[in-house]
C-alpha positions in Angstrom: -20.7 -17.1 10.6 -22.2 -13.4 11.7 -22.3 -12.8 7.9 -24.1 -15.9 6.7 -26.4 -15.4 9.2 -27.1 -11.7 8.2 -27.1 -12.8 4.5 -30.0 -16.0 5.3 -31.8 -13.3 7.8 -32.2 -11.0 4.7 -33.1 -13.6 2.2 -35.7 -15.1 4.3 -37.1 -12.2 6.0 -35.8 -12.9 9.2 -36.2 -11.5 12.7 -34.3 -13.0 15.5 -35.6 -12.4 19.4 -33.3 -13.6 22.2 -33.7 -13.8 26.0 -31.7 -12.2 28.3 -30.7 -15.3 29.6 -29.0 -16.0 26.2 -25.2 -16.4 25.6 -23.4 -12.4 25.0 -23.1 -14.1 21.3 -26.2 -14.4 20.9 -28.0 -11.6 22.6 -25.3 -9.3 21.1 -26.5 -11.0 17.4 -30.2 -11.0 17.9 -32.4 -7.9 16.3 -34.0 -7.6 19.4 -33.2 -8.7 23.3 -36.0 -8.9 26.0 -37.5 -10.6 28.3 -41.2 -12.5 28.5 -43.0 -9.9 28.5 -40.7 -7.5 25.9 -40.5 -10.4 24.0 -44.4 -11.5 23.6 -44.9 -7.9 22.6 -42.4 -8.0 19.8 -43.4 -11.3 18.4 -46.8 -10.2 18.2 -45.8 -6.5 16.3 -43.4 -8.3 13.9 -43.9 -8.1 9.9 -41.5 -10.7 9.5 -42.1 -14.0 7.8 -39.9 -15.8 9.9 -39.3 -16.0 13.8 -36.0 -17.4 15.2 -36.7 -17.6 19.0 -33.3 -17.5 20.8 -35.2 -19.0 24.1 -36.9 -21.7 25.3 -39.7 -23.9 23.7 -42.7 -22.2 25.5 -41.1 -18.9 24.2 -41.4 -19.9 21.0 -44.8 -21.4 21.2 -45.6 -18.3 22.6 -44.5 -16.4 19.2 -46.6 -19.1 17.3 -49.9 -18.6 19.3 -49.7 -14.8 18.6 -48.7 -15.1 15.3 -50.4 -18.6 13.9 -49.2 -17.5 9.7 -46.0 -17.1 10.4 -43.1 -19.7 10.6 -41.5 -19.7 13.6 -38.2 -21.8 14.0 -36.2 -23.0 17.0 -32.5 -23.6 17.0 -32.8 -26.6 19.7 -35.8 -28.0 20.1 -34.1 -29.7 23.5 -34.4 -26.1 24.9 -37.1 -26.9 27.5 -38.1 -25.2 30.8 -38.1 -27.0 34.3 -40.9 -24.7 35.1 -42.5 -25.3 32.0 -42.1 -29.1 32.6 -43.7 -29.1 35.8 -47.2 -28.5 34.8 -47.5 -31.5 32.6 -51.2 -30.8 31.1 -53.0 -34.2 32.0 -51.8 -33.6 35.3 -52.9 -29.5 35.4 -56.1 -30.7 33.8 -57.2 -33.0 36.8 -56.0 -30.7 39.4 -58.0 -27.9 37.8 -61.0 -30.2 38.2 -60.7 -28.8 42.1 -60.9 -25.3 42.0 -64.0 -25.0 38.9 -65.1 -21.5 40.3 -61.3 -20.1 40.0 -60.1 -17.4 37.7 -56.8 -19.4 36.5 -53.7 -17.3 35.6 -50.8 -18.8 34.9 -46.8 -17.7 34.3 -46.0 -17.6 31.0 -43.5 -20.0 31.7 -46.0 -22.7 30.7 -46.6 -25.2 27.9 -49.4 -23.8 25.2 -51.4 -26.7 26.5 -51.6 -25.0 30.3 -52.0 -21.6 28.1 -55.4 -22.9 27.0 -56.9 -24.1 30.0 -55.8 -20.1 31.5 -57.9 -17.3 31.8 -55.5 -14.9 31.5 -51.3 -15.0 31.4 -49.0 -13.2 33.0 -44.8 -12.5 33.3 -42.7 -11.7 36.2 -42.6 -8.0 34.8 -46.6 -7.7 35.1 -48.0 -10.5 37.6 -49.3 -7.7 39.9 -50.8 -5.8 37.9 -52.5 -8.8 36.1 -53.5 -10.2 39.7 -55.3 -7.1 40.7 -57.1 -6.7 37.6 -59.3 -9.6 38.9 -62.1 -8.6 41.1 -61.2 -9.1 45.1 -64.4 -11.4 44.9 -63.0 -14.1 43.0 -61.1 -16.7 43.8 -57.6 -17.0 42.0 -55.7 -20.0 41.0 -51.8 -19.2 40.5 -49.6 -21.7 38.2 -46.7 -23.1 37.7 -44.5 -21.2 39.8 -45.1 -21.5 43.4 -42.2 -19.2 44.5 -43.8 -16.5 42.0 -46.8 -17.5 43.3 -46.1 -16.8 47.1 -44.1 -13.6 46.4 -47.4 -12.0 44.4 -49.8 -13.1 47.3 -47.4 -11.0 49.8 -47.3 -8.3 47.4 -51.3 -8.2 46.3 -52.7 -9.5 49.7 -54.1 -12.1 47.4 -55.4 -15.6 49.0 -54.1 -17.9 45.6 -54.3 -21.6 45.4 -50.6 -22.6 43.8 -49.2 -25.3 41.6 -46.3 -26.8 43.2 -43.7 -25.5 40.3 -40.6 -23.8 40.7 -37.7 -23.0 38.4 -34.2 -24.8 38.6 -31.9 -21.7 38.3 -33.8 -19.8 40.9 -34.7 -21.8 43.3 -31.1 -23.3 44.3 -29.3 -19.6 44.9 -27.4 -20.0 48.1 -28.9 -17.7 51.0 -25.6 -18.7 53.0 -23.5 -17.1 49.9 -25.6 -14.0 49.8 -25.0 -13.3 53.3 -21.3 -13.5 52.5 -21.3 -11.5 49.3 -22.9 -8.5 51.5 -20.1 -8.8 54.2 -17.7 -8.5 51.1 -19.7 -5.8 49.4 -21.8 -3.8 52.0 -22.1 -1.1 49.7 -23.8 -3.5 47.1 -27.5 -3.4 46.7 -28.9 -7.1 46.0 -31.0 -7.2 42.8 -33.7 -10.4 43.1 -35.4 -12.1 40.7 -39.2 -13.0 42.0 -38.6 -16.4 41.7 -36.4 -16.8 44.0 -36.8 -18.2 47.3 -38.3 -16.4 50.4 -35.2 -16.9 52.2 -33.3 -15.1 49.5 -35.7 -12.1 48.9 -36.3 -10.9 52.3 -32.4 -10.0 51.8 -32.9 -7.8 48.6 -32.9 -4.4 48.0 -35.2 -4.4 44.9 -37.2 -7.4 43.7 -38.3 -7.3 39.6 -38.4 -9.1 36.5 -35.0 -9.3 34.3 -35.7 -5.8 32.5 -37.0 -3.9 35.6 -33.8 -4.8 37.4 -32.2 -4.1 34.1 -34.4 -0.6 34.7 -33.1 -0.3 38.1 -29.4 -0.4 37.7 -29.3 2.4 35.1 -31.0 4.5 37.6 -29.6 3.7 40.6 -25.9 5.7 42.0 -25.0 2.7 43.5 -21.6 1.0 42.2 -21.5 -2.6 42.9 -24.4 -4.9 42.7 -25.0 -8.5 43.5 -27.2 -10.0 41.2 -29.5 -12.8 41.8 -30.7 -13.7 38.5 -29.7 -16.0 35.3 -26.4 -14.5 35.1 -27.0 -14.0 31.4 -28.5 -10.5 32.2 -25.2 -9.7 33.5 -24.1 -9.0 30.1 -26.6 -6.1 28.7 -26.3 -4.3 32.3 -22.4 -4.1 32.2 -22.9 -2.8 28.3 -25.3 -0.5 29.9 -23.5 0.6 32.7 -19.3 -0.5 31.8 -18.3 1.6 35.1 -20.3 -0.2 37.4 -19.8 -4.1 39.4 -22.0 -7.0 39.2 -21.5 -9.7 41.2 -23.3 -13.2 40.6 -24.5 -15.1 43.5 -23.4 -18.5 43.6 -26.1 -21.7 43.8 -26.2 -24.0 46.7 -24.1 -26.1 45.6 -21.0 -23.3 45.5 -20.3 -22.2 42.3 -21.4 -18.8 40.6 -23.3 -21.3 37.5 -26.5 -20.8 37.4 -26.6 -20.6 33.7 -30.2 -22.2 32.4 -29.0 -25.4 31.3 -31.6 -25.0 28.7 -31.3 -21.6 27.5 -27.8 -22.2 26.7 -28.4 -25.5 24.0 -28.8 -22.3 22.1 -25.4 -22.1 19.9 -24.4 -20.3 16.7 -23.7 -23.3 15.1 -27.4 -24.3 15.7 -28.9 -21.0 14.8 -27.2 -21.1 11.5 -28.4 -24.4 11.0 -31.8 -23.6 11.3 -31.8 -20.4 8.9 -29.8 -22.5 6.3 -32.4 -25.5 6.7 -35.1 -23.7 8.1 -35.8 -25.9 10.4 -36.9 -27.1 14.3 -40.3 -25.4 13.5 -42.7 -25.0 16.2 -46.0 -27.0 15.0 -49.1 -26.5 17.3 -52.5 -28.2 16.7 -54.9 -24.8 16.2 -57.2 -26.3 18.4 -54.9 -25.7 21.5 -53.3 -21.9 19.8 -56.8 -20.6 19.6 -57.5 -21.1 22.9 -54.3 -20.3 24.0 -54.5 -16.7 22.2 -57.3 -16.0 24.3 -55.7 -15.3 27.7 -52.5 -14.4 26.1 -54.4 -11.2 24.3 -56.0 -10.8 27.7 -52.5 -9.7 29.2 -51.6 -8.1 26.0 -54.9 -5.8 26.2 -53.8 -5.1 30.3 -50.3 -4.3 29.6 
């Protein structure tokens, strides 16, 4: 299967970007791992004539705003975002209505729809940065992620009007379980994801987006680590560091399996599929990726 898919990559001029939050197959397959940020860069930089997103939908409509002449393929086209799914546009639209003198950025984690009605974008690995670029005089609107959201406002000493989205994978992690894990393992340091919960962050040791704590545990002498993440990332940071322990942190609900549900409809089978059919591609009306460009090339030009 690896070779047919090297041998279809080549014919068609192929590049294929996975998340982090991929299956080790996959990410261990891709030409190039990231995360939002990483990955928006890359898509935009690619000579290419083909983009095989190993993500979710907004991730590939991301690669198809930036890069509007290139065909850019999906291997499930069920591979949706909670997040994402919580800003439906109609409804974003109308609540926008309420805040007309707000700068509006929004989480890349968002439809291309929600992209357009943005001032600017921004990822988990450069929200701050993107917040204080706007003048302390204006007036911020924050979407979809509220948890993002209320972290960035501690962080920034921002006053942000939120949208009421979280994500599913972060926001069930079990504060009860951490607590336990660090009895276990007091040596551990507890890597967070921003997303998370209050009641989960105020017990980590470092707080970042997937490749900063990525960053972090190369760096850091520490042995063991508890990692409250997608445990996807899991996979690059023990190729990175084989020596060293990571420990998952189970949900709420018990279990150490908070996999993205929809992250992982991404298969083999299905990515060989699309290259051999070359199909699932992401359509968007130009309309909608124009002005969608616009605040995406805003963060682009920050970061």
């Amino acid at each position: 299967m690896l070779k047919r898919i090297q041998e279809l990559k080549e014919k068609h001029n192929v590049v294929i970007l996975a998340h982090y939050y991929q299956d080790p197959a996959i990410q261990d397959m891709a030409d190039f791992v990231g995360d939002s940020l990483e990955l928006s860069r890359k898509a935009s930089a690619t000579d290419a004539d083909i983009i095989l997103f190993c993500g979710v939908h907004f991730m590939a409509e991301t690669a198809k705003i930036v890069n509007p002449t290139k065909k850019v393929i999906l291997p499930d086209m069920d591979a949706g975002c909670s997040l994402a799914d919580s800003a439906p546009p109609d409804k974003f639209k109308e609540w926008l209505r309420n805040y007309p003198e707000h700068v509006v950025i929004s989480y890349i984690n968002c439809s291309a729809e929600v992209k357009a009605m943005s001032d600017i974008i921004c990822t988990s690995a450069n929200a701050k940065k993107i917040i204080e670029s706007i003048p302390k005089e204006r007036k911020i609107v924050f979407a979809p992620d509220r948890l993002l959201g209320k972290y960035m406002i501690k962080e920034t000493g921002r006053d942000m009007v939120l949208w009421n989205g979280t994500c599913q994978v972060h926001e069930i992690f079990s504060e009860k379980e951490l607590v336990t894990l660090k009895v276990k393992h007091p040596e551990a340091t507890v890597l967070a994801h921003p997303e998370c919960d209050e009641n989960i962050l105020i017990h980590a040791d470092f707080i970042g987006s997937t490749s900063a704590i990525i960053n972090y545990v190369k760096k850091a002498e520490e042995k063991e680590h508890i990692i409250v993440t997608e445990p996807g990332v899991i996979h690059q940071m023990q190729k990175n560091n084989p020596s060293k322990i990571f420990i998952p942190l189970p949900s709420d609900t018990g279990c150490s399996c908070n996999e993205c549900p929809h992250m992982r409809l991404n298969t083999m089978e299905k990515i060989l599929d699309s290259l051999e059919n070359l199909k699932h591609e992401i359509i968007l009306d130009e309309d909608i990726r124009a002005k969608a460009l616009k605040p995406l090339n805003r963060m682009l030009d920050i970061v």
